[in-house]
N, C-alpha and C positions, 0 to 999 in steps of 0.2 A: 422495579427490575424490568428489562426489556425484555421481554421471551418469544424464539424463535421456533422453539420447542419444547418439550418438556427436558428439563436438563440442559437445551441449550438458551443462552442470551449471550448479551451484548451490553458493554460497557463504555460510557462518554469518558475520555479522559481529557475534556475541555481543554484541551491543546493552548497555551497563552491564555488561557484564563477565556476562552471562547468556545461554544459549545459549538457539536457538529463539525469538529475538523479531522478527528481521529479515532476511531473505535478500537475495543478489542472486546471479540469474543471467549467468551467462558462456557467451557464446554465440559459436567459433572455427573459422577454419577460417585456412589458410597465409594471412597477408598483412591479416589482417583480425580482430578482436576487437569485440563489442558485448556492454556489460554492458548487462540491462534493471534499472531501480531502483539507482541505486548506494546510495544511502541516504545516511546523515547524516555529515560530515565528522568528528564526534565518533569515529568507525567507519572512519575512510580509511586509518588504518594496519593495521589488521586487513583492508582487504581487498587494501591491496597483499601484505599475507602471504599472504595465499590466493592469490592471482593467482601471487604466486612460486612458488608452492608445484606451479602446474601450469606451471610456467616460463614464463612471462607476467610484464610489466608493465604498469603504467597508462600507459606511454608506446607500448603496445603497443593500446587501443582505440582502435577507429576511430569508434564511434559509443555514443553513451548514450539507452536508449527511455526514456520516464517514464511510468510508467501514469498518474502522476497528480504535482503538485509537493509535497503536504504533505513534510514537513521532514526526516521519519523514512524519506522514498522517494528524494527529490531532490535532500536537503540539502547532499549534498558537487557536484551539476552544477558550477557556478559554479566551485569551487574547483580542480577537475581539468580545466575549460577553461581556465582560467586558465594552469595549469604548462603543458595540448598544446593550444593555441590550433587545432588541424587537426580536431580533436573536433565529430562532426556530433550534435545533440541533437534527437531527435523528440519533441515536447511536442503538447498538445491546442491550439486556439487559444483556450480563455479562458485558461488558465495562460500562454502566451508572453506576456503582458506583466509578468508577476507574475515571469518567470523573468528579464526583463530589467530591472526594475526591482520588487526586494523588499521594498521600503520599508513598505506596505501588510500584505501576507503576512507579512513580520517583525513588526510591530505588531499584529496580530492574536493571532500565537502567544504574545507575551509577554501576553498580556494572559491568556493560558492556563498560559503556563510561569513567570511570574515571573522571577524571579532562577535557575529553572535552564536557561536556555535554552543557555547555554554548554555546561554542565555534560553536558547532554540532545544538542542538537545540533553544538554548536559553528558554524563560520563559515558563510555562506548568500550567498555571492557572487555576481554579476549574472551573466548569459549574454548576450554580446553576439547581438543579434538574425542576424547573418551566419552564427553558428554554428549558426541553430537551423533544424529544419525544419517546419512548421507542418502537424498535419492536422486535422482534424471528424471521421474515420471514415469507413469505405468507400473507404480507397487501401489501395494493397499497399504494400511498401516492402523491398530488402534491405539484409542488414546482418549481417554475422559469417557471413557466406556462405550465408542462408536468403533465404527471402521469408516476408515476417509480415503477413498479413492484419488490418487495425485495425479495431475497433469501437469505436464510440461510448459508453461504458458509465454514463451518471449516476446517482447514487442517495445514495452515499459523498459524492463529489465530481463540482462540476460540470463538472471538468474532466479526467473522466479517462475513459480508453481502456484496452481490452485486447489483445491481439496473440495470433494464431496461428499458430502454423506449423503446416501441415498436412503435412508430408513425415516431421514426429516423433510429430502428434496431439498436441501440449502447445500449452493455452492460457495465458497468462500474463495472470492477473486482480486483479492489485493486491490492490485491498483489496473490490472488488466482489463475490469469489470468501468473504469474511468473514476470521477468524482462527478457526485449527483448528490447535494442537500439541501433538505425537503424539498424532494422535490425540483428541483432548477434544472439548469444548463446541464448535460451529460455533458463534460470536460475529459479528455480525454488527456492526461498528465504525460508531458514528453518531455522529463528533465536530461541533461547529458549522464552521461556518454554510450548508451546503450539501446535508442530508436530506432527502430525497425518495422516500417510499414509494413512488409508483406508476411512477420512473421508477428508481428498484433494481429492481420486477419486472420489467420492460422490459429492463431489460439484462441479467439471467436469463436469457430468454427470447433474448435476443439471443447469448449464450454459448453455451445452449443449440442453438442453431440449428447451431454450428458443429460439432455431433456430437464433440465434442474426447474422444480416450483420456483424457486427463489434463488436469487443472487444474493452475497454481501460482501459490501465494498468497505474498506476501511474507510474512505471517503465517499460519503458516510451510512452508511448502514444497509438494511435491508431492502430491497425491489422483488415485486414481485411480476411486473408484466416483462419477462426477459427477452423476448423474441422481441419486442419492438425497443426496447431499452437495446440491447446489442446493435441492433439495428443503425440507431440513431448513435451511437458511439463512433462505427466505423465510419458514418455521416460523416460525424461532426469532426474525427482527426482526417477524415480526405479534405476536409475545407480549411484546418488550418494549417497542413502541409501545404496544400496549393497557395493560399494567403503566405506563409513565410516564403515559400519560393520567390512569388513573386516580389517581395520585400527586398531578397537578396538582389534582385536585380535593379533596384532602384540605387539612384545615388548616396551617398552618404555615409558615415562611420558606420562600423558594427553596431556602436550604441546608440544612435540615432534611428539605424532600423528597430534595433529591439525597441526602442520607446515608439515609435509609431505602432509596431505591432502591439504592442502590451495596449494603448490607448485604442485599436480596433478592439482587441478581447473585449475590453473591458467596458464600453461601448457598447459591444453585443452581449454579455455578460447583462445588464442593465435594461435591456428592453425588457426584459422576462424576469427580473429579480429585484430584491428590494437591497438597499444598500450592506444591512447587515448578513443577505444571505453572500452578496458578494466578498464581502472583507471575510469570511468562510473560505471562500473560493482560493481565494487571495493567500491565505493561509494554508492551508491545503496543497494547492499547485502555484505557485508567486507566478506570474506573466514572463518574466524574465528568464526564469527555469524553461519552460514550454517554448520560448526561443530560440534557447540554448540549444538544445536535445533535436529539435525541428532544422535547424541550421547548419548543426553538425552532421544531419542526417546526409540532407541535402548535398555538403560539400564532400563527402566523403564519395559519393554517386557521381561528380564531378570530375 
């Protein structure tokens, strides 16, 4: 078991049959269980393993936080309310209606994933709205026997939040906090339709504030040096927005750009990492996504 605290850990739900691409935390105390992120139903059998494994089941949470709905965080919600209809789910309020009605969210993804969207996520079931509980940021909330302070965190997503317990010093930062396993490149994840530079630093700053011991990042897991880890985040996406800008200005197809830029990532990716931490990375944030999200940014400021 991973343990973050006593009562809290963290579980691998080896995303594609490869470790370190996706976590969720388990968060326990007698009578009570909250996973934060449960992630993609393609993964729900691997994380009832792990829950058995700390003698726990899925019929044993009480509550599911979402930092955010993309697919790879949220994906199985729907499906484990479905089986314990008693499951209370705290979502952002632009995502609750995307969580009650996916129709939109799933149309957009395939238009990303094609034909592996099964493969990748599998099922993406509704959340009936009585189960959910709606915040903005700046409520407390408990749940697996904590109280979690919410922020408001957009940059990634507009509709995502992060949670702190302060009795453990761990903040849980989705994908706000970037993608960093073991160790590597702090990748800072800019899939479409919702990047926004100046309100990722914002919610930095807003993380920041919380003085947190420790970050965890579903991609992947726990940090503890966070002033220099944030630090090097906001780095590292000012150098690949300025890099896609500059991309956009060269000759060539959209997907001519995208592949020169994915071949620099991935290039810089490689000085500092060994190949299997990259196919991580790869998985995780795909190069292509992080174009997308970075491109669109750009053109809409145009």
């Amino acid at each position: 078991m991973n343990t973050l605290a006593p009562g809290l850990s963290w579980v691998d739900l080896l995303f594609l049959g490869r470790p370190h691409a996706i976590a969720t935390v388990v968060v326990r105390e007698a009578g009570a269980v909250a996973l934060i992120d449960p992630g993609p139903t393609s993964c729900l059998d691997t994380l009832d393993l792990a829950l058995q494994a700390q003698g726990l089941r899925l019929s044993d949470v009480t509550d599911l936080l979402l930092t955010h709905i993309h697919l790879d965080h949220a994906g199985a919600t729907g499906t484990i309310v479905r089986r314990y209809p008693n499951i209370r789910v705290v979502v952002h309020e632009r995502g609750a209606p995307h969580m009650a009605d996916p129709a939109k969210l799933l149309a957009s993804a395939t238009r990303l994933y094609g034909d592996r969207m099964d493969e990748l996520w599998g099922e993406f079931a509704p959340v009936p709205g009585t189960n959910m509980t709606v915040v903005s940021g700046g409520e407390r909330i408990e749940a697996g026997g904590r109280t979690f302070e919410i922020a408001y965190t957009p940059g990634h997503a507009s509709h995502h939040v992060s949670y702190f317990d302060r009795s453990s010093g761990v903040a849980f930062v989705g994908d706000t906090g970037g993608v960093c396993i073991d160790g590597g490149y702090i990748l800072p994840p800019t899939p479409p339709p919702d990047i926004d530079l100046e309100a990722w630093r914002a919610s930095v700053a807003r993380i920041e504030a919380w003085s947190p011991a420790t970050i965890f990042m579903t991609h992947f897991g726990p940090v503890n040096g966070v002033t220099t880890h944030l630090q090097t985040l906001v780095q590292n996406l000012e150098t690949m927005a300025a890099l896609v800008r500059a991309r956009l200005s060269e000759p060539g197809t959209d997907d001519e750009q995208s592949r020169r830029f994915a071949d620099d990532l991935l290039r810089e990716l490689r000085r500092s990492m060994t190949e299997s931490q990259v196919a991580s990375y790869s998985a995780a944030a795909p190069p292509e996504l992080i174009w997308l999200g970075l491109a669109r940014y750009w053109r809409k400021l145009a």
